[in-house]
N, C-alpha and C positions, 0 to 999 in steps of 0.2 A: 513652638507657641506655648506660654504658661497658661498653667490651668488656675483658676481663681482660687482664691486662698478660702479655705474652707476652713470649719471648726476643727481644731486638731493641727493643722499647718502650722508651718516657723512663720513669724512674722517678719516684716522687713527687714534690712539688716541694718537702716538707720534707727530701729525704734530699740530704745534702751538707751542708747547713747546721748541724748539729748534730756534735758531737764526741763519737765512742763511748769509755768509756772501757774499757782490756783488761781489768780487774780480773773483768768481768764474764763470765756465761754461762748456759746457758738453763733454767729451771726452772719448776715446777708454782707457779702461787698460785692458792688459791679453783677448783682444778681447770680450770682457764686456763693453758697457757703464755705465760711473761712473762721479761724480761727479768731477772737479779734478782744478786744480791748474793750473795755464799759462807753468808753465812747463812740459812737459810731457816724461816718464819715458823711459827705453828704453824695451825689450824684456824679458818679463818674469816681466816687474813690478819692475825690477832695475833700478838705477838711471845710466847715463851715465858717463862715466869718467868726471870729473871736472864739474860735474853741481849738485846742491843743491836744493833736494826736500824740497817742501813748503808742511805741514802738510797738509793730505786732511781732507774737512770739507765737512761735511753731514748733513741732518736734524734730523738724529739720533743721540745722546748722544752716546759720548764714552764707548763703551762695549756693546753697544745696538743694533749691525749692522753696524758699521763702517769696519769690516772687512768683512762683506758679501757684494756679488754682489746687483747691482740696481738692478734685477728684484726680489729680495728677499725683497729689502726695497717699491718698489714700485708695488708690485702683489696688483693687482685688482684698483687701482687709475687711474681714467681716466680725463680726462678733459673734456669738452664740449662746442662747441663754435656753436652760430647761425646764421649762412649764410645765402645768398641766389645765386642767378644766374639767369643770362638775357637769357633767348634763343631768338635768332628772329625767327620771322615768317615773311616769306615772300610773302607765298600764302595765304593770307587772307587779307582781307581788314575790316574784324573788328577788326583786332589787328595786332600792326606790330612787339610787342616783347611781352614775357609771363615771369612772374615773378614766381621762382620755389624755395620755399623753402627748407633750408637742415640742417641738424644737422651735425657738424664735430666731431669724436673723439678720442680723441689723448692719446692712452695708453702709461704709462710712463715705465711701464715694460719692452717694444723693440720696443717703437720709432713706435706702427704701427697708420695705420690712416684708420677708417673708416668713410663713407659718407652715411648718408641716410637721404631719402625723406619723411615727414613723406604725409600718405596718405588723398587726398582730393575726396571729395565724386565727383562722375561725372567728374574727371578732363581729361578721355579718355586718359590718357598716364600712364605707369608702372611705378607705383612705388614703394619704399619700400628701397632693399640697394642698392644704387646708384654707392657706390665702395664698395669694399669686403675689409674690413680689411686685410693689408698690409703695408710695408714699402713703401711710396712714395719718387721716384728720384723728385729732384729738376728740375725744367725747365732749356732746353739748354742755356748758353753752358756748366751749373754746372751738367747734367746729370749723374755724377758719384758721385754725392752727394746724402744723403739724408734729408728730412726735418726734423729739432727735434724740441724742445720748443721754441727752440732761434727765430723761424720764423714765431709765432704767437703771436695774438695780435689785442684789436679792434681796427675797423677803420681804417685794410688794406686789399687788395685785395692778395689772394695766390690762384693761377694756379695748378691745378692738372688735370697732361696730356691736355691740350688744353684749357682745364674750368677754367676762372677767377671766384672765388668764393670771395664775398665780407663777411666778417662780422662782423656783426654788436653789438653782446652781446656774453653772458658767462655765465654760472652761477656762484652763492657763491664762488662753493670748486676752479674752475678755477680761480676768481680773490685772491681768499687768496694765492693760491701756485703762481702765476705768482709773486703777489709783495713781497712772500717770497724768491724769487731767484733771486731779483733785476730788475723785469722787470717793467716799467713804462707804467701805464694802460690808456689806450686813453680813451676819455667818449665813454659811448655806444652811439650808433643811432639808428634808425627806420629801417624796413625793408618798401620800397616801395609798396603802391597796385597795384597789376595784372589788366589791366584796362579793360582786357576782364571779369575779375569775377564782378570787378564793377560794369559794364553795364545788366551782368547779372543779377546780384541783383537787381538792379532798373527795371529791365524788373519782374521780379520776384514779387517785390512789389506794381508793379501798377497794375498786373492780379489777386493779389489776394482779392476775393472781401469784401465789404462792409457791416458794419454794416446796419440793425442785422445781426448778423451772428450764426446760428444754428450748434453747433460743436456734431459733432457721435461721440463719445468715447467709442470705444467698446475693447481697448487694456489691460483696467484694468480684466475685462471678460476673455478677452483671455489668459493674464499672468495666470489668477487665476484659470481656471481649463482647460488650454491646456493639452490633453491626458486622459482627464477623462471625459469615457463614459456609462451612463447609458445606462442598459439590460433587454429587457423584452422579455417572451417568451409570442409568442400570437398566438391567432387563426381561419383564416375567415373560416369561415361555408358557402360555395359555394354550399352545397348539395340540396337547393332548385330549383336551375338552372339545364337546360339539358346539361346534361354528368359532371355535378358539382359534384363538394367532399371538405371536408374538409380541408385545407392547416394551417400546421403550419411553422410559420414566429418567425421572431428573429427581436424586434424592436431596433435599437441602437438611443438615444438620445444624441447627443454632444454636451456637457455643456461648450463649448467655443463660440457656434456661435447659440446656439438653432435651428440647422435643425437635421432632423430627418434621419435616413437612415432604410430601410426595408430588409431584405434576407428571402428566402424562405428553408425551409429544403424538399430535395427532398427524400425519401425515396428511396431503393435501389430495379431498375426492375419497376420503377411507369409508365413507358412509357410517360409521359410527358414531355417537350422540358428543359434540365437545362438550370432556366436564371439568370446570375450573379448578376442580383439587382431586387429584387421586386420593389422598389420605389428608385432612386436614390439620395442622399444626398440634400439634400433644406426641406426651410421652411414647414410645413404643415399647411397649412390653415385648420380652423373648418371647416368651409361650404363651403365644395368642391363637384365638380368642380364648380367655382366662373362665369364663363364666360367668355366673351373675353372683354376686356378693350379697349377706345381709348389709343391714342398714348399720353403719359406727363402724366395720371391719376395715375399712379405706378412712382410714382418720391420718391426720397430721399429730394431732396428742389426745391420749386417753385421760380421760376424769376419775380419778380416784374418790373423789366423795365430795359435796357441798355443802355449805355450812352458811347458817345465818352469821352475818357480823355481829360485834358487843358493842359500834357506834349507834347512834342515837337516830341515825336514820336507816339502822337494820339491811346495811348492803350485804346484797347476796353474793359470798366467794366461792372457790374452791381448789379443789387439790388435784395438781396430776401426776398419774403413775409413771414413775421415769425407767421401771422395768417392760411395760406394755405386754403381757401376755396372752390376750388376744389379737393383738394386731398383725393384722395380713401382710408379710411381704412380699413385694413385687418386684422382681427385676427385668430395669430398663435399660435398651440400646446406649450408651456411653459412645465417647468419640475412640476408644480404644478396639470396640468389636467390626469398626467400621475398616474395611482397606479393599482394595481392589480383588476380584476370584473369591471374594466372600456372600457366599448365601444369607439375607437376612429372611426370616421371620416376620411378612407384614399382616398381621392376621387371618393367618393360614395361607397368603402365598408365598410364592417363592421367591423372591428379587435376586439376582446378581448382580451384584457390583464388580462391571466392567470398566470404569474411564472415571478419571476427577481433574480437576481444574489446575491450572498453576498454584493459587494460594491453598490448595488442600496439599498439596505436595508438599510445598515450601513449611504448612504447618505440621504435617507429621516427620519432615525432614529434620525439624528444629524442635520438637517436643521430644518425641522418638528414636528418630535415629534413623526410620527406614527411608532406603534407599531405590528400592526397587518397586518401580513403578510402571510393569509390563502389562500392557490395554490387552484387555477384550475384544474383538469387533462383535459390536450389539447387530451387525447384519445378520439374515439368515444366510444360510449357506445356497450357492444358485443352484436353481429345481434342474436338473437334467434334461437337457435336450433332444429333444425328438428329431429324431432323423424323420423329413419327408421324404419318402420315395416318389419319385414321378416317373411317370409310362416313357418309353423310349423312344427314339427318335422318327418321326412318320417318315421322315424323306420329303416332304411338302414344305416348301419356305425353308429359312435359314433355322438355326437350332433354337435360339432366341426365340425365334416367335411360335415355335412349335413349345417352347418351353413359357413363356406369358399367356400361351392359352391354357396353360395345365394350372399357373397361379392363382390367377381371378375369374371370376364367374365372364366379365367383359372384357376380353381380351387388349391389351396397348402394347403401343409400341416401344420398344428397347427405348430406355435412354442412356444415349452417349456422353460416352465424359467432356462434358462441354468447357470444362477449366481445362482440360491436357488438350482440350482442340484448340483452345485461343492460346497458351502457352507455347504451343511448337506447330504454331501455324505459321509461313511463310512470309516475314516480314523483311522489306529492301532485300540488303545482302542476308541475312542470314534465312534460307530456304527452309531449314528444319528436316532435311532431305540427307540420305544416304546413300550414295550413289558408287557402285562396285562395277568393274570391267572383270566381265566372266567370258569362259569359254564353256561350250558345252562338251560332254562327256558321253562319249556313243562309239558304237563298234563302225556305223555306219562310216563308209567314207565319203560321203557325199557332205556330213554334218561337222566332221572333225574339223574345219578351219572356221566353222561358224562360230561369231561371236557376240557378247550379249552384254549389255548395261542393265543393272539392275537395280530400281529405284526404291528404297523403303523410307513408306513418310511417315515422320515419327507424332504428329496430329492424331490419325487413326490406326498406328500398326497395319497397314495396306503394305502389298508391294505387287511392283509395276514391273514386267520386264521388255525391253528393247531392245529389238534386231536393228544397226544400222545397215541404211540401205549402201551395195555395192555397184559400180555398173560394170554387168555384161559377168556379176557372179551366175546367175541363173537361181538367185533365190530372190523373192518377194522382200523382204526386211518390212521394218514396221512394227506394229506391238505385237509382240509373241504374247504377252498375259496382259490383261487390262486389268487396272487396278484394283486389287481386291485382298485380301486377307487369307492369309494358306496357311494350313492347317500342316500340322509337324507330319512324319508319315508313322504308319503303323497303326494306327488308333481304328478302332471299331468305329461301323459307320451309325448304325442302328443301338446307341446305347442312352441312359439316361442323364449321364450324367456331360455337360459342355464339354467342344473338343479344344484341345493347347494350341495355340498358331505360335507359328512362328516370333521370335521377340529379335529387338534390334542386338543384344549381347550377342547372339549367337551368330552374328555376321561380322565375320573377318576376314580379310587377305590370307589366302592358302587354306579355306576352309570350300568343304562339298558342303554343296547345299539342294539337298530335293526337296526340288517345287514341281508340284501335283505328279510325279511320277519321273519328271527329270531331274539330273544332274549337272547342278553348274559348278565348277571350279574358282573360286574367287579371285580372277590375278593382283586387281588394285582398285583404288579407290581416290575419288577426288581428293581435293587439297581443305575441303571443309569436311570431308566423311574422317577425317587424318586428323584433324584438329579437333574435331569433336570426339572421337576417339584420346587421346592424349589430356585433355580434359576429363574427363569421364574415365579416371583408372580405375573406381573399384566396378565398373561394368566389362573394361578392358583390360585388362591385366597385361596382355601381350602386348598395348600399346604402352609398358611403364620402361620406360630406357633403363632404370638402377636395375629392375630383374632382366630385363637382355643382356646387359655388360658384365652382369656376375655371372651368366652363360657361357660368355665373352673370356673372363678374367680364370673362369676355370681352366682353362685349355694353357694358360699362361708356361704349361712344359712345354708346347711345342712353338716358344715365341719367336725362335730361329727359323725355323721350316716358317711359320707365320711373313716372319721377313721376306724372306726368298722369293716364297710365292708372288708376294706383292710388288716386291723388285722386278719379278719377270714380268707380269703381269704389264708393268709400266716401262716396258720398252725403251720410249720416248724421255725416259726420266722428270716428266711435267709434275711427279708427286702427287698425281690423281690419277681413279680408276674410272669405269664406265659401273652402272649401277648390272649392267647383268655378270659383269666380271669377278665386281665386287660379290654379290650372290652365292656366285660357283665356290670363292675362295671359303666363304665363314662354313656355307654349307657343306662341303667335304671338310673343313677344317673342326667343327663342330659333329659330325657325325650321324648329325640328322637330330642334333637337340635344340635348333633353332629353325623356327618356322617363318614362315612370309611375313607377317605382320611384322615378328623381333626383327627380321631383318630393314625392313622398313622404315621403325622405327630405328636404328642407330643411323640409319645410312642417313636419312634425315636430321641430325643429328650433325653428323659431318659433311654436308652436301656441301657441293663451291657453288658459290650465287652465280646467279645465270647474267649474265654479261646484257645492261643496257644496249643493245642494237637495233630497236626496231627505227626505222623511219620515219620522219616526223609528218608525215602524211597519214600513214599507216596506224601512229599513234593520235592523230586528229580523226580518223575516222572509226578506230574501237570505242574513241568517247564518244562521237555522234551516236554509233550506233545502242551504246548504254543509254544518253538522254531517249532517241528515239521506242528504246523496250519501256520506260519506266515514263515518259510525255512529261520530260521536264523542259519545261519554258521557262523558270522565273529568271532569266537572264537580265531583265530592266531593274529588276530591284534586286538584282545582286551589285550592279551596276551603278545604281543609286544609292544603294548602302554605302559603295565607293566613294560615291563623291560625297558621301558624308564623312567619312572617315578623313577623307584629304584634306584637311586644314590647310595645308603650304598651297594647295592647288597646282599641283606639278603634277599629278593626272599619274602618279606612281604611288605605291604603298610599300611596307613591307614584306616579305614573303611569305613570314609567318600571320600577318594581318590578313592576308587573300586568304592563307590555309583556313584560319578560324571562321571570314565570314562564309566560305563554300561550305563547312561543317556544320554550321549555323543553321543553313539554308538545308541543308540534308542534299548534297550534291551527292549521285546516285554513284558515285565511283569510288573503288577502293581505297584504302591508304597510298598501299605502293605505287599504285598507279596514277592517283592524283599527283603525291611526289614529284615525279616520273614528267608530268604536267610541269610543273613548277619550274622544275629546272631549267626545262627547254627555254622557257621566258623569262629568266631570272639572269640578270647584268651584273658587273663587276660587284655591284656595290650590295647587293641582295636585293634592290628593289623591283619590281612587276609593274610595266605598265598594263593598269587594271583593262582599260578601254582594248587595247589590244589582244588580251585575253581572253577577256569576256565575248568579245568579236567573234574570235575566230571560234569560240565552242558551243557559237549561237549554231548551232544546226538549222535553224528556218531561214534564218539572214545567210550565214555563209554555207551552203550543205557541201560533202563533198561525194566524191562518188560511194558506191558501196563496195565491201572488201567482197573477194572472193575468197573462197576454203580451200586452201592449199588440197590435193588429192591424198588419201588416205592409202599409204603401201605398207602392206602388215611389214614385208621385212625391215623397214628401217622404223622401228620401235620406238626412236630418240624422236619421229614427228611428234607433235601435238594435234591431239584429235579435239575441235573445236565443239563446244557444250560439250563433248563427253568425257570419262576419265581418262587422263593417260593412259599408256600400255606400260610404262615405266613411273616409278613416283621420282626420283630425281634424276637428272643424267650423270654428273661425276660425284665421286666421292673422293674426300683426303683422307688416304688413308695412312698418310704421317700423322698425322694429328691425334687417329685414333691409336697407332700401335703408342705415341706420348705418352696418350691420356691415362690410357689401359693399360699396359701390358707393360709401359714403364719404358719402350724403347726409343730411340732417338736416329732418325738416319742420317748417315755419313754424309 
């Protein structure tokens, strides 16, 4: 967007080029002012009967805007003329009239005119536009006129509304277009002095004083870092004084004028009075508090002598001393004594400067040079701790509450970690439960073939243990410990301080464990106490297979004897052992530096998958029996989801469609075992007829009878003991696989 062409601008770049001719001057056509001819047209820009239009001439070239309007040829073209004007004054007696300069200018666009004052410092009257751009009427009795170019010109006086305005000059672009339209330019003149500003000045210049003269230049400072302030975080140590404490402060440094400002940070509830400034913006003196000064000793410049003037109106000057031999100096904080582990001086206290800002870094980085910018902590250091002593244990209630009564005046009860109870609380399949097949450990022979499951819930650290029952052993079975929390052994009964129980790391396969004065031996452990183990290595280390196998990989000198063994061992050459065979071999092969767990885990590791054979009876009624634990019914709308799914309506889906929506639905059985499912019912092609399916796993519609538990005989180990853990974790192992993996060998 162009900006209007103001006095001083180039003018257009057709004006010069074209030749005005005098004949011409400025008139109405089509209520448009235009350039035009002595004759003037009649209405609508026609000529009138019997009279003879004279070509109209423009300073545009033919084709160029001769058919457009003036304010199209002349947009943004102003003129500029420089006046003045007399106001009198009549109530004053230092002046009887005031000289008031003006700028006049005269848009040729629509003839308007505006007037402004340009502004003088101190001159006490408003100035600025003096008239408002407008068309100005002609003084009476032509008041129904307007003024156009025709009526200016220097070196005469033009009245606008009352104001004889004089002037005196023009610029450039005004004299080139006035003598291009045939106006005849008067010399310029002077504009006269105001005689009240003269007087001023000469008052002005006899007060100002004499060499020498000592000039403050503090403006280059203040341009150059107005708004930029350095920050330090600091801190007075009051705690030697009575009812004194620490106070941390926030120093601001203003690198435009070098005074210092202080704030205090009040902490929230300190009971101390908030005060808006610790020290309020001014210089800081080093050696403060300085005293009390006479009067003139804190000067900016000393008077060496005064003197009456030799003008006529006796102005009083004088001299100053540019040695200054009484003046006081003070020295004040600068941006160079300031840096972090530095003590200031704030009127007798102490401040350390601990901490500053990024932009204080960045600016002594870059003036300075320094680099090292190691903080403080403005904290105290923490008070010392008191050991409470509390009375020892009565023997009355649990320790907890023998211990909450010694806390509070109104004794409460413990609270439980209720996050770690909802977190490893028993949800679907995953139980949160640890569960070990122990034997007990007794001289007795009536106890030695007794055996024990042993529950730890990882919710509350409890643990449970369970006799199962035998018939026609002559022992009772059933819970030998109800669930509860056991204390490690050895520990004083009566002491103050809480007893250690037992924790879940400390239970593993091949580890003794006394509980309240017995000995269990840990033979094995479920298939989720294994898994949850193996997960959880840095709790179990003996369940990590890379540290078993470098146990493993040590022994690699006797990997022939290793052979052998395993060759006799496998008789049948099937290239699998039995898991207690396997046992005997690592553990004499090893020397006693792998324990049950390590073995455990490798044998697991290389275990042979246990061979689908159950009966499809057998396998319809473990899943009745899981829906019947867990009172799953929604069979209609798994059913129905079916027949949503069926687009073709062939009353089949695909296998992995059944899998998703039983998942969906949280069907209460395993992976493997839903699998396991699937198969049975799953046709050449992969599809499942859903109706079928869903039929036969209806437990309420089709039930079938209930399994019985095969009988538990300790000597065949390889049974499955039903809810409780095995007595073995796998039954074969491949022990090609392993001598491959490990040991690098390969059998013939």
């Amino acid at each position: 967007m162009s900006l209007p062409l103001l006095p001083g601008n180039s003018f257009n770049r057709n004006v010069g080029k074209e030749k005005f001719h005098k004949s011409q001057h400025w008139g109405f056509c089509n209520n448009v002012r235009m350039l035009v001819s002595d004759a003037k047209p009649g209405i609508g820009g026609e000529p009138l009967p019997g009279q003879k239009m004279k070509p109209k001439s423009s300073m545009f070239p033919t084709g160029d805007g001769t058919d457009a309007p003036s304010w199209v040829a002349f947009d943004k073209q102003v003129l500029s003329f420089d006046a003045y004007l007399e106001d009198e004054v009549p109530d004053k007696s230092q002046e009887n009239y005031r000289i008031r300069r003006c700028k006049i200018y005269f848009y040729l666009e629509d003839d308007t005119i505006q007037v402004n004052e340009p502004e003088l410092k101190n001159s006490g009257l408003p100035q600025g536009t003096f008239i408002r751009r407008h068309r100005i009427p002609l003084p009476p009795p032509d008041e129904d006129q307007f003024y156009t170019v025709d009526h200016f010109n220097i070196g005469i006086d033009i009245v606008f509304y009352g104001r004889t305005f004089k002037i005196y000059d023009c610029d450039t672009f005004t004299q080139n277009f006035l003598r291009k339209i045939g106006v005849k330019l008067n010399p310029p003149g002077q504009c006269p002095e105001d005689p009240y500003m003269k007087a001023r000045r000469e008052t002005l210049e006899c007060t100002e004083p004499l060499r020498p003269y000592e000039p403050f230049d503090t403006l280059k400072q203040f341009l150059k870092y107005d708004g930029k302030v350095l920050r330090f975080f600091c801190l007075w140590d009051d705690s030697v004084s009575l009812f004194g404490d620490r106070r941390e402060l926030i120093l601001h440094y203003f690198l435009a004028d070098d005074t210092i400002e202080i704030k205090e940070l009040l902490p929230r509830d300190s009971g101390q009075n908030a005060m808006s400034l610790f020290l309020r913006k001014c210089k800081l003196p080093k050696y403060g508090p300085p005293g009390v000064y006479q009067p003139g000793q804190i000067t900016d410049r000393t008077v060496l002598n005064v003197y009456c003037g030799l003008t006529e109106t006796g102005v009083i000057g004088f001299l100053l001393d540019k040695y200054k031999p009484e003046k006081l100096e003070q020295d004040f904080y600068k941006d160079t004594d300031l840096a972090i582990g530095t003590t200031i001086n704030v009127w007798g206290r102490k401040v350390l400067l601990c901490d500053c800002d990024e932009f204080t870094k960045s600016y002594y980085k870059t003036k300075y040079g320094v680099e090292n910018f190691t903080s403080i902590s403005c904290k105290p250091p923490p008070p010392p701790k008191i050991e409470r002593k509390f009375p020892p244990y009565t023997g009355f209630g649990s320790e907890e509450d023998s211990l909450s009564s010694c806390i509070g005046l109104m004794p409460t009860p413990l609270k439980k970690n209720f996050k770690k109870l909802m977190e490893k609380d028993s949800y679907g399949n995953i139980s949160n439960i640890l569960r070990f097949f122990a034997k007990l450990i007794t001289d007795r022979c009536a106890d030695v073939d007794r055996l024990f499951v042993i529950s730890y819930f990882l919710s509350d650290d409890t643990i449970q243990v369970f006799e199962p029952i035998e018939k026609n052993s002559g022992l009772t079975g059933g819970t030998f410990l109800k669930r509860s929390r056991v204390k490690k052994p050895g520990q004083e009964i009566f002491k103050s301080e809480l007893s250690e129980y037992i924790q879940p790391e400390e239970l593993y396969v091949g580890v003794t464990v006394n509980i309240n004065g017995y000995l269990f031996l840990l033979l094995n452990a479920d298939e989720y106490t294994l898994n949850y183990m193996e997960k959880n290595l840095d709790k179990y280390p003996f369940s990590n297979f890379e540290l078993a196998m470098q146990k493993v990989k040590d022994e690699e000198s006797k990997s022939i004897e290793i052979k052998q063994v395993f060759r006799a061992a496998d008789s049948d050459n099937t290239m699998m052992v039995d898991y207690n065979a396997f046992r005997e071999i690592l553990m004499s092969l090893t020397v006693g530096k792998l324990i049950d767990q390590e073995i455990i885990t490798i044998a697991r590791h290389y275990r042979v998958p246990d061979e689908p054979c159950q009966d499809f009876d057998v396998l319809i009624a473990r899943a009745h029996e899981y829906f019947k634990k867990n009172d799953f019914q929604n069979f209609d709308k798994l059913l129905a989801n079916c027949v949503y799914e069926d687009r073709a309506k062939k009353n089949v889906l695909p296998r992995k469609d059944i899998r998703r929506l039983c998942k969906s639905s949280r069907l209460p059985l395993t992976d493997d075992f839903l699998e396991s499912l699937l198969s049975r019912f799953e046709d050449s092609e992969g599809q499942i007829n859903y109706e079928s399916f869903f039929s036969t796993l209806n437990w309420r519609a089709n039930p079938m009878p209930e399994l019985e538990a095969p009988p538990y005989l300790k000597e065949r180990c390889e049974e499955i003991w039903l809810g409780m853990p095995s007595p073995v974790p796998v039954k074969y192992i491949n022990y090609v696989a392993l001598l491959k993996d490990m040991l690098g060998l390969e059998e013939d």
